[in-house]
Backbone and ligand atoms as CSV (ligand in chain L), in Angstrom:
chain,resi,resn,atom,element,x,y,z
A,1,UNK,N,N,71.732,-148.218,218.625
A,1,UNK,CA,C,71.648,-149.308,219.603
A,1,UNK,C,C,72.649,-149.077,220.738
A,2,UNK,N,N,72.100,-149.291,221.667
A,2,UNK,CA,C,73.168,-149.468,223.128
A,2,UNK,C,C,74.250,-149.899,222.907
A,3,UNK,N,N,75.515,-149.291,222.735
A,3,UNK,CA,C,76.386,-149.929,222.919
A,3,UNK,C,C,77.242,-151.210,223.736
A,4,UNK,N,N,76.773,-150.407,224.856
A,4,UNK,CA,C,77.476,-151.254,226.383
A,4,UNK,C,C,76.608,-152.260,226.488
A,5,UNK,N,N,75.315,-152.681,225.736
A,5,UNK,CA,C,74.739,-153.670,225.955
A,5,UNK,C,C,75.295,-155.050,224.768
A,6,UNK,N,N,76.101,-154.455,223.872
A,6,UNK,CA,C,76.851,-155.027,223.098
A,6,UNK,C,C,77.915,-155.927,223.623
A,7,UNK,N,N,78.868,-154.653,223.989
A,7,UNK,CA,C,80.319,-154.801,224.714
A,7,UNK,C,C,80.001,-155.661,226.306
A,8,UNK,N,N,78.895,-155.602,227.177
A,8,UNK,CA,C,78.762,-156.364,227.857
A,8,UNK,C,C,78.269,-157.859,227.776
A,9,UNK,N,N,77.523,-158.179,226.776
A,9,UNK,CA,C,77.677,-159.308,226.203
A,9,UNK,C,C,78.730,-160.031,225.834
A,10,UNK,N,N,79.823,-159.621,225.166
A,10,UNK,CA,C,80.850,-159.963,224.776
A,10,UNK,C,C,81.470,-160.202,226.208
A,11,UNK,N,N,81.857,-159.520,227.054
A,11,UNK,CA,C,82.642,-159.319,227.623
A,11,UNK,C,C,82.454,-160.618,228.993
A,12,UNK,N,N,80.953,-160.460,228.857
A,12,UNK,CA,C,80.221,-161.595,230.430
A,12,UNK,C,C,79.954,-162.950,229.028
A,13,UNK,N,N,80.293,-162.860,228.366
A,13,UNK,CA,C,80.744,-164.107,227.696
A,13,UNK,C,C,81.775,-165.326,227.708
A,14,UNK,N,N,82.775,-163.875,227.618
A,14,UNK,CA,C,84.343,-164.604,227.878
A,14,UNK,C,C,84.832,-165.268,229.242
A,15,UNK,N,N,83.930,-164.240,230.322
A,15,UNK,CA,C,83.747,-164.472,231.751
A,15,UNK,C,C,83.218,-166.065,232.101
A,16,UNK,N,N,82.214,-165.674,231.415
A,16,UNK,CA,C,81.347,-167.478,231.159
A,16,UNK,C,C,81.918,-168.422,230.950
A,17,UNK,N,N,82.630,-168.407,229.721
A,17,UNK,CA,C,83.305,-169.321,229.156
A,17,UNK,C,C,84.636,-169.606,230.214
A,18,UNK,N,N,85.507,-168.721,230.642
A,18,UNK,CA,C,86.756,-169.338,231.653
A,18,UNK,C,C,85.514,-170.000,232.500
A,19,UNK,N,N,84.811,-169.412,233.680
A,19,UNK,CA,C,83.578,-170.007,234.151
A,19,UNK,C,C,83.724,-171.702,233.789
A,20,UNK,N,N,82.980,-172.019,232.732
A,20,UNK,CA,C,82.460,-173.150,232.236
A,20,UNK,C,C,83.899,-173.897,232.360
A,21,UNK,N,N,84.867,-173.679,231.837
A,21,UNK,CA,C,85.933,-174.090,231.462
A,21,UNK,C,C,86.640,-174.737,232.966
A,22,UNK,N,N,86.695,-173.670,234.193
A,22,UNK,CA,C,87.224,-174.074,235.151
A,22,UNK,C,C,86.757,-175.340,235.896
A,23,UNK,N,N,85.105,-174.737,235.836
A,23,UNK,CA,C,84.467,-175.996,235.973
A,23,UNK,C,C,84.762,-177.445,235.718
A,24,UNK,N,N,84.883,-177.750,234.530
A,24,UNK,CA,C,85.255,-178.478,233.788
A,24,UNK,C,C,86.373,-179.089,233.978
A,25,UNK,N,N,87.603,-178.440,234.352
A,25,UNK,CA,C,88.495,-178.850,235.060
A,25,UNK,C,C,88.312,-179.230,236.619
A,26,UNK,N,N,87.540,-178.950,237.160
A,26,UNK,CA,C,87.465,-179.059,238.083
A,26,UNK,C,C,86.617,-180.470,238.704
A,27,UNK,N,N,85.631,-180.527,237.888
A,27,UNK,CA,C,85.022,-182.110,237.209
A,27,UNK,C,C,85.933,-182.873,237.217
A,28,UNK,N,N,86.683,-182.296,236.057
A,28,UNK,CA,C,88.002,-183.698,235.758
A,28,UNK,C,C,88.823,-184.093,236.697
A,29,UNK,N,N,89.462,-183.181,237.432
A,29,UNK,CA,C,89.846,-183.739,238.951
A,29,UNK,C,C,89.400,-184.197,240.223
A,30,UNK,N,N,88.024,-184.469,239.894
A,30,UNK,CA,C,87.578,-184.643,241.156
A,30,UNK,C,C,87.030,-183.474,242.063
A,31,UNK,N,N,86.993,-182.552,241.780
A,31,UNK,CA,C,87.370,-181.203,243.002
A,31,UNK,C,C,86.199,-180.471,242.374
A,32,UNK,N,N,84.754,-181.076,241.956
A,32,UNK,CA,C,83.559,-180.274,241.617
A,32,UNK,C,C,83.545,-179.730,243.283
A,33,UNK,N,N,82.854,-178.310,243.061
A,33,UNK,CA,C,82.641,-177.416,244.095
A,33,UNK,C,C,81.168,-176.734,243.550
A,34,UNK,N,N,80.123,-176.923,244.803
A,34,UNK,CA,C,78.718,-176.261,244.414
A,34,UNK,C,C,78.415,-175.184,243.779
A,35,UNK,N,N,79.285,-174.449,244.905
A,35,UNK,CA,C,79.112,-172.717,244.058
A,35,UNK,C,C,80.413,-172.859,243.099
A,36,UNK,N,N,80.265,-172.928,242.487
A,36,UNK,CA,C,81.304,-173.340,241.364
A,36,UNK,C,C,80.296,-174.082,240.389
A,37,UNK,N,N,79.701,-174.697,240.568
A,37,UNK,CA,C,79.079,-175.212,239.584
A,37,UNK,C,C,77.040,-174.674,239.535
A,38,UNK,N,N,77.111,-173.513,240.386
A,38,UNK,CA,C,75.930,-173.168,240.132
A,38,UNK,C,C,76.516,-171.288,239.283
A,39,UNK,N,N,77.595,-170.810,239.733
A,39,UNK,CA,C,78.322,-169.667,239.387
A,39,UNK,C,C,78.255,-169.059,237.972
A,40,UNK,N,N,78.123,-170.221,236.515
A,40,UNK,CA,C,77.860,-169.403,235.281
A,40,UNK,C,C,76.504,-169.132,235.029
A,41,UNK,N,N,75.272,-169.647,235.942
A,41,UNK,CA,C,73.795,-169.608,235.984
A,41,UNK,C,C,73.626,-168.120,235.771
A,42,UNK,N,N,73.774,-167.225,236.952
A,42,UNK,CA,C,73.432,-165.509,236.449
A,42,UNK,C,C,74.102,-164.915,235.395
A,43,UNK,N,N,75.500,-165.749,235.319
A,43,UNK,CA,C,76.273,-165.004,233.559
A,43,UNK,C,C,75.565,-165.226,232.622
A,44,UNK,N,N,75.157,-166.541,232.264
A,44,UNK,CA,C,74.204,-166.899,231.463
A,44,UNK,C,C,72.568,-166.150,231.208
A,45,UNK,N,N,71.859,-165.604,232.841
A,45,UNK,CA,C,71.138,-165.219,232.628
A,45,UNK,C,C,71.168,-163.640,232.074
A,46,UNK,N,N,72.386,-163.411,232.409
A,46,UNK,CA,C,72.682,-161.746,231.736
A,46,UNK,C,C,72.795,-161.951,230.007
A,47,UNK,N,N,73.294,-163.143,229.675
A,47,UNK,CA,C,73.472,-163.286,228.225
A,47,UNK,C,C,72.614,-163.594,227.498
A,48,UNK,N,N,71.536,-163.953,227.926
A,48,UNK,CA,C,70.361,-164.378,227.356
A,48,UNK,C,C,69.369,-162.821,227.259
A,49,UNK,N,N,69.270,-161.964,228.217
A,49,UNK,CA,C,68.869,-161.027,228.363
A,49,UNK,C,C,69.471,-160.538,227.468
A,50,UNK,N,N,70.688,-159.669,227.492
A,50,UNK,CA,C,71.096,-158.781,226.300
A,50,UNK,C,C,71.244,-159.263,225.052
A,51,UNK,N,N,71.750,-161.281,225.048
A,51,UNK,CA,C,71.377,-161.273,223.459
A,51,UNK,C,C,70.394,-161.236,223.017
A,52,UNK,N,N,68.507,-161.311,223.869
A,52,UNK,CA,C,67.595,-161.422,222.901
A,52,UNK,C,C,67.080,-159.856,222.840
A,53,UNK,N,N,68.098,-158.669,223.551
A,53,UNK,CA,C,67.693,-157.362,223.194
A,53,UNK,C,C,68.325,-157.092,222.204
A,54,UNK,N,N,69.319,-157.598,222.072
A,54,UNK,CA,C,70.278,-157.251,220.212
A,54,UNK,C,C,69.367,-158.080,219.351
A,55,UNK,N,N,68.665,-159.132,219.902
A,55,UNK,CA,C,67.916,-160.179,218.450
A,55,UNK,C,C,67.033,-159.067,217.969
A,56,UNK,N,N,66.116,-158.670,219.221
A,56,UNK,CA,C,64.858,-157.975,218.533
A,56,UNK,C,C,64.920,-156.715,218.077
A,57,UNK,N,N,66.313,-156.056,218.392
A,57,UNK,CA,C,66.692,-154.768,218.025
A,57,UNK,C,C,66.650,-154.104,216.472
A,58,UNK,N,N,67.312,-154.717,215.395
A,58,UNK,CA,C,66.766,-155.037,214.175
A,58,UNK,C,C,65.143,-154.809,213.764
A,59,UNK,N,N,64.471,-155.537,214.589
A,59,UNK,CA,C,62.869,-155.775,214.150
A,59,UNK,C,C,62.100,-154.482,214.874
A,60,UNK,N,N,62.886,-154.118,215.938
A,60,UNK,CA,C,61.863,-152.791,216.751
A,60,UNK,C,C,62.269,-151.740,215.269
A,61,UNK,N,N,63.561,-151.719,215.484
A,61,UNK,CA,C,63.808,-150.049,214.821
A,61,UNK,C,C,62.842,-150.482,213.009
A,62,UNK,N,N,63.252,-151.446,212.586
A,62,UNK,CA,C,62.073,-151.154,211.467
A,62,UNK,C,C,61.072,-151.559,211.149
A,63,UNK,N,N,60.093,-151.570,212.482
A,63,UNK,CA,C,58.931,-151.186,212.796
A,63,UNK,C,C,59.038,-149.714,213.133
A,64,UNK,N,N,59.631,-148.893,213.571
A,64,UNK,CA,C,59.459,-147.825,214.118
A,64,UNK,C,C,59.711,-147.098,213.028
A,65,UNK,N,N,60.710,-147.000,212.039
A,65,UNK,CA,C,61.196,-146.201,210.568
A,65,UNK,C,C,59.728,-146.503,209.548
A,66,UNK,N,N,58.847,-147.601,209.968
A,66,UNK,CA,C,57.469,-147.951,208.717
A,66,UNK,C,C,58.193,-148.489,207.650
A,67,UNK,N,N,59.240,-149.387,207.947
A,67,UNK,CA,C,59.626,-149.837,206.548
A,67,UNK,C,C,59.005,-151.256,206.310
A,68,UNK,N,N,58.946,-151.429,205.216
A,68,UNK,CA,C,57.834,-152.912,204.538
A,68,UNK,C,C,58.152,-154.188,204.891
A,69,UNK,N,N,59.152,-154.141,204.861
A,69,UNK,CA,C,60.029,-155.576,205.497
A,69,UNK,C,C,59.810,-155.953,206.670
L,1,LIG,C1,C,71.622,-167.236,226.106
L,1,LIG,C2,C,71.149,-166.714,225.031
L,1,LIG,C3,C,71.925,-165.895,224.041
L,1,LIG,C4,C,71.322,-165.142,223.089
L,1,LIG,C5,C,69.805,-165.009,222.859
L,1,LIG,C6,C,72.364,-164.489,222.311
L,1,LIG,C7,C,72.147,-163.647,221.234
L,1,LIG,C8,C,73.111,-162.935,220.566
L,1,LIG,C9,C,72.862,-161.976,219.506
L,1,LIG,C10,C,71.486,-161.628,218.932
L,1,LIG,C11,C,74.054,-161.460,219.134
L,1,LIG,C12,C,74.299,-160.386,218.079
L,1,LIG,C13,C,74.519,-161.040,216.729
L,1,LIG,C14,C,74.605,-159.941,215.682
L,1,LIG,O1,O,75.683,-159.379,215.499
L,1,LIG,O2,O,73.575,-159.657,215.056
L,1,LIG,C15,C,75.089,-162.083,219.942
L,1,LIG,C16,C,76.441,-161.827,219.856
L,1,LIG,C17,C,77.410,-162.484,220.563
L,1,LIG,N1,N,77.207,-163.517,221.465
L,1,LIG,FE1,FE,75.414,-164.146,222.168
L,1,LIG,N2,N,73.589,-164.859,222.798
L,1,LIG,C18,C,73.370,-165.726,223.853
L,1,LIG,C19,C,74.336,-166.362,224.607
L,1,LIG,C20,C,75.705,-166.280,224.352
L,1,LIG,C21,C,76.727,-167.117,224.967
L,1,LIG,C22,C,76.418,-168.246,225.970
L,1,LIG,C23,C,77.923,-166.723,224.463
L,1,LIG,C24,C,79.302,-167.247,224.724
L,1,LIG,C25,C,79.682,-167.751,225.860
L,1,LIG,C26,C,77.675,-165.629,223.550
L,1,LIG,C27,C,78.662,-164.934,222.862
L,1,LIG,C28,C,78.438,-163.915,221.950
L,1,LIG,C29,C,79.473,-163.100,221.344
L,1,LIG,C30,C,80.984,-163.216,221.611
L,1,LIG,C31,C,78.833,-162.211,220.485
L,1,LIG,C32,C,79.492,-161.130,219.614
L,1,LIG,C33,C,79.399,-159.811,220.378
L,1,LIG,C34,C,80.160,-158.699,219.687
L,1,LIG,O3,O,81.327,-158.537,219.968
L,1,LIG,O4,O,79.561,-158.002,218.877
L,1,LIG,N3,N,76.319,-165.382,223.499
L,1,LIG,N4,N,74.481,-162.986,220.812
């Protein structure tokens, strides 16, 4: 399996999460900002992408080995 499609998940995760987080603070003070609050939308869409290529990754390779399961 791809590695870097691993490690970039993880990594545009943590990104996300300060993301979400600043936000959030930023809510709480009053000081919501647009692009700021539209900004974790493409992180998210990268995370959704590579996590449902790690979901199905499992199910391709054993289909491809012919195993019964
Ligand atoms: C949006 C749809 C998402 C999907 C479909 C998804 C799917 C997955 C899958 C299938 C795995 C691998 C699990 C395994 O080891 O078998 C994974 C790992 C992980 N996901 Fe997601 N994920 C999504 C979003 C997120 C979000 C929003 C976060 C956190 C902000 C996140 C954080 C992580 C982390 C930290 C790992 C462990 C990666 C590693 O170091 O191996 N994911 N995800």
């Amino acid at each position: 399996m791809a590695k870097w499609i691993r490690s970039s998940h993880r990594w545009v995760a943590m990104t996300f999460l300060v993301i979400v987080i600043v936000n959030m603070a930023a809510f709480a003070i009053n000081q919501a900002q647009p692009w700021l609050y539209y900004l974790p939308l493409p992180f998210l869409f990268w995370l959704m992408l590579t996590g449902l290529y790690m979901f199905v990754q499992p199910y391709l390779l054993r289909r491809r080995s012919g195993g019964a399961t």
